[in-house]
N, C-alpha and C positions, 0 to 999 in steps of 0.2 A: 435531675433534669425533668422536667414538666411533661405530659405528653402533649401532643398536637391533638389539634381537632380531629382530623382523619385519623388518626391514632385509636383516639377514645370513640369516632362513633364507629371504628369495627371491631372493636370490643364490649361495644354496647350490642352489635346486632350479634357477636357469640355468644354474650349473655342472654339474650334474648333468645335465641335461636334453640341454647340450651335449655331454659326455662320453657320453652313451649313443646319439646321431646320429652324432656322430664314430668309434666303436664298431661300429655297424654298417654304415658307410661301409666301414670297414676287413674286418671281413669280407667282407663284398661283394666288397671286391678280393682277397683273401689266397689263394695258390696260383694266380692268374691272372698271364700275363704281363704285365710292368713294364717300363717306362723307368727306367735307373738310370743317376745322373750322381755322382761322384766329387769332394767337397771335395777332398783332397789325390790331382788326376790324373794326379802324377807314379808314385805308389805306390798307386792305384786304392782306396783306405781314404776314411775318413767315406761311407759310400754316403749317397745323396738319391733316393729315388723318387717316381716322378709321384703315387706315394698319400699321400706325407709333406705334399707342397704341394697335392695336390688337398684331403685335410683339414682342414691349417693356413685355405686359405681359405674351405673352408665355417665354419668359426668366425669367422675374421675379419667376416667377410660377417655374420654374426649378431649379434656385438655391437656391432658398428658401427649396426644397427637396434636394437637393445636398449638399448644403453647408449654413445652416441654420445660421450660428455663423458671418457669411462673411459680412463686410460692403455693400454697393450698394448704388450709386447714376447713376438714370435715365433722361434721356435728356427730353422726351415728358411729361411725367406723373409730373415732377420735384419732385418724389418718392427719399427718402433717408432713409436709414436702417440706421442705425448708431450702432454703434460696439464695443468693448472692442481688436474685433480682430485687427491685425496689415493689414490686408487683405481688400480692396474693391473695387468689382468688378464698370465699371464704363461704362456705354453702351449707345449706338445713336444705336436706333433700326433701322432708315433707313436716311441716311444722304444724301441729296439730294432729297429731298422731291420733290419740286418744279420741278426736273426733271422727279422725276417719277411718278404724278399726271398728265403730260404731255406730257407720254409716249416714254421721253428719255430714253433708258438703260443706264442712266449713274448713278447709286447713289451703297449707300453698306450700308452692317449695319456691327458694329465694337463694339469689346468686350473685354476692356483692363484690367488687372489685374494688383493692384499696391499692394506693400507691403511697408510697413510704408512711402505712398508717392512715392513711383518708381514705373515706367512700369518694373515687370516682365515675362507676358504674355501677348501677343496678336493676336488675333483672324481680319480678314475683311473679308467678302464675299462683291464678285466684281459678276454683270450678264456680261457674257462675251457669243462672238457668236461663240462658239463649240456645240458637240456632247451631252459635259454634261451641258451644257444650265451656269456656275458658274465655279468659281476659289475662292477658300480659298486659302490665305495668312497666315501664322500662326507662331509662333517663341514666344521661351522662354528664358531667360537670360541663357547665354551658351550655348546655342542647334542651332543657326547659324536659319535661314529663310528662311521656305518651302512653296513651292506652288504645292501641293501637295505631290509628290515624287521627286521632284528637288527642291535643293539647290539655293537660288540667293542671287543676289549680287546687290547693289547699281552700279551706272556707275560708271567705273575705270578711267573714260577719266580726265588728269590732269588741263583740265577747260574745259569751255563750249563749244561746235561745236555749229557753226552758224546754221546748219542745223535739231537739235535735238531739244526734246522738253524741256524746262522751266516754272516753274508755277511762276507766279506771281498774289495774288489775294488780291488786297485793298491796302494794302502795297505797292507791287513793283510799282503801278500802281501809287500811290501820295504820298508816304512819304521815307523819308530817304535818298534820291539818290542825289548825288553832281549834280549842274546841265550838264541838257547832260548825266549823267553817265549809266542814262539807257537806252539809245542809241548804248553805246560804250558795253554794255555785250552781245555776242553773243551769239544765244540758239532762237528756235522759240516760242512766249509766249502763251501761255493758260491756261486758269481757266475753269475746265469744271463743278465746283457746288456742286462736295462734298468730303471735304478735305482726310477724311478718304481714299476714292478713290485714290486721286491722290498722299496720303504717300502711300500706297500700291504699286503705279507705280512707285514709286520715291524707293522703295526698290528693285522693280525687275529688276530696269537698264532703265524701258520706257523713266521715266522722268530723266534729271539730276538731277536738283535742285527743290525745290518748296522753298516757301517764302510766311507766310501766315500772314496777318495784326493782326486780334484776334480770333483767335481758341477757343475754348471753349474743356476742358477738356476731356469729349467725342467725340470730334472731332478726338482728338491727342494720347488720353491713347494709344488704342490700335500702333498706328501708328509708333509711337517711338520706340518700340518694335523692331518692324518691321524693323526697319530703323538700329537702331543699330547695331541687330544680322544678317545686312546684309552688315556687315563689315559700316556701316557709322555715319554721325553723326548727332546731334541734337542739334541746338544753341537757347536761346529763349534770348530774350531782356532783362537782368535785369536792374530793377528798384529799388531806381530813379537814379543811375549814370548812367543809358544811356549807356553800353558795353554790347556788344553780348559776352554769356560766353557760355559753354555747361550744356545744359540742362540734371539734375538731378535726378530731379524729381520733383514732387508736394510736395510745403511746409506743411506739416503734422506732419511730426514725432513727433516733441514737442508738438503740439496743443493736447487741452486735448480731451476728446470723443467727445461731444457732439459738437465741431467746427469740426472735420476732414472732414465728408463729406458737413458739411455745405460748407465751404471754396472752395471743389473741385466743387461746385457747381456753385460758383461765378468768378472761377479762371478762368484768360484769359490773354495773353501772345504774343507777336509776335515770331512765329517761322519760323527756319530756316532749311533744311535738306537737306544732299546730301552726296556725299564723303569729306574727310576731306580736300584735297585740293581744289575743289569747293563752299564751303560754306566762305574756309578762304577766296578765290577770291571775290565772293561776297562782304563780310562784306567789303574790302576794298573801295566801291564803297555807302558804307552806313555812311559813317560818313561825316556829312554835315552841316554846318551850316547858312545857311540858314535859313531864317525868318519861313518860312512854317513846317521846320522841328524843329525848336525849340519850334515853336506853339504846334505842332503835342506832342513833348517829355513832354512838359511842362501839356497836356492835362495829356498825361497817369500817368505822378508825382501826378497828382490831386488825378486821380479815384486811383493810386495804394494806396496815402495815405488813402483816405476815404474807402478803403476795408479794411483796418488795423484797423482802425479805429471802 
């Protein structure tokens, strides 16, 4: 059953309301010393700090009061509620870790709402250098994408200007591109470290395009959201025939309970996002055959079979 309007924009303003405590939690701690512990502590890489899990849990902690019945799968803790509801919330308490341990302001925390599998809400706090130290991003299925009291928009430009920004991060950088082809797309390239972030700019017009190699679910929930209801779109790679299609949402609906958030937990995708005539440009420039990229397709047929699996 769908939600209503009134439905979805007071789960838009919990998300919201969420992302802007989580927000200035994160200020609060940022440039202060941190406990940092090491997913992979062989090679001291994925950092974890005590401000990734101090935030994950002031959210957890909130909608467990708010919305008790609601799915939840979390990025740090790798906490999953699991549900009977069609609802779950899906969150990266600070993405960009590794920036903000090191005192970049560049990272955000992002808090996407799906209903049976689709973004219908999403929430990013971005630290940004004004007055009020933050920018929430926010939009619900129909309700168009605010950043705060204004309205934005994806870039309207009918391809890429040489002079604007484009993200290319893993992906654009070694897979998929005819050769030369990513030479021949103009747009100035960056990856600044946390995607949540940079679908945020990619809906307010900053960036044109982004193009992300494996996103991770929390990376993207909220993000897509974002991107849609700001007139744009969202292509992920499906597998295994290898075609960029538009991106849907996360395969759940039929999965019975107790996979739905397992699955969101393990799901990962190549996406694409921008206006609808910059994404199609793109993708023409992604079909390639080439040894490297068949290598590349042929990996992800593996890992996508052995998740079915």
């Amino acid at each position: 059953m769908a939600l209503t309007n009134p439905e979805l924009l007071e789960l838009d303003e919990l998300a919201t309301n969420l992302v802007e405590r989580a927000g200035k939690a994160l200020l609060e701690r940022f440039r202060s010393p941190l406990a940092i512990e090491y997913k992979n502590k062989q090679t001291r890489t994925d950092p974890v700090t005590e401000a990734d899990r101090a935030i994950e849990q002031l959210v957890l902690e909130e909608l467990t009061r708010q919305v008790p019945d609601h799915g939840i799968v979390a990025e740090e803790t790798g906490q999953i509620r699991q549900s009977t509801s069609p609802l779950t919330w899906v969150i990266d308490p600070l993405d960009g870790t590794t920036n903000y341990m090191n005192g970049l302001p560049i990272f955000s925390c992002s808090i996407g709402l799906l209903h049976e599998g689709i973004p219908v809400v999403g929430a990013i706090f971005l630290p940004w250098p004004s007055n009020k130290t933050m920018r929430i991003l926010h939009a619900h299925t129909g309700g168009g994408t605010w950043d705060g009291e204004t309205k934005v928009t994806v870039s309207q430009h009918q391809k890429a200007e040489p002079s604007e920004i484009v993200v290319l991060s893993g992906i654009g950088r070694n897979w998929y591109w005819k050769r030369n082809g990513i030479r021949s797309i103009p747009g100035e390239r960056r990856s600044v470290g946390s995607i949540a972030y940079e679908l945020a700019l990619v809906a307010d017009g900053t960036y044109q395009y982004a193009l992300f190699s494996s996103p991770r679910s929390w990376d993207v929930a909220a993000g897509i959201v974002l991107i849609k209801e700001a007139r744009g779109q969202a292509l992920q790679l499906n597998l295994p025939d290898s075609e960029w299609i538009p991106f849907e949402g996360f395969d759940t609906r039929n999965k019975a309970t107790k996979s739905k958030q397992t699955d969101l937990q393990s799901w990962n995708r190549p996406i694409l996002v921008g206006n609808h005539h910059m994404v199609t440009g793109v993708t023409d420039y992604l079909q390639s055959s080439n040894n490297l990229v068949d290598t590349t397709i042929n990996n992800l047929k593996r890992a996508f079979s052995s998740q079915k699996g």
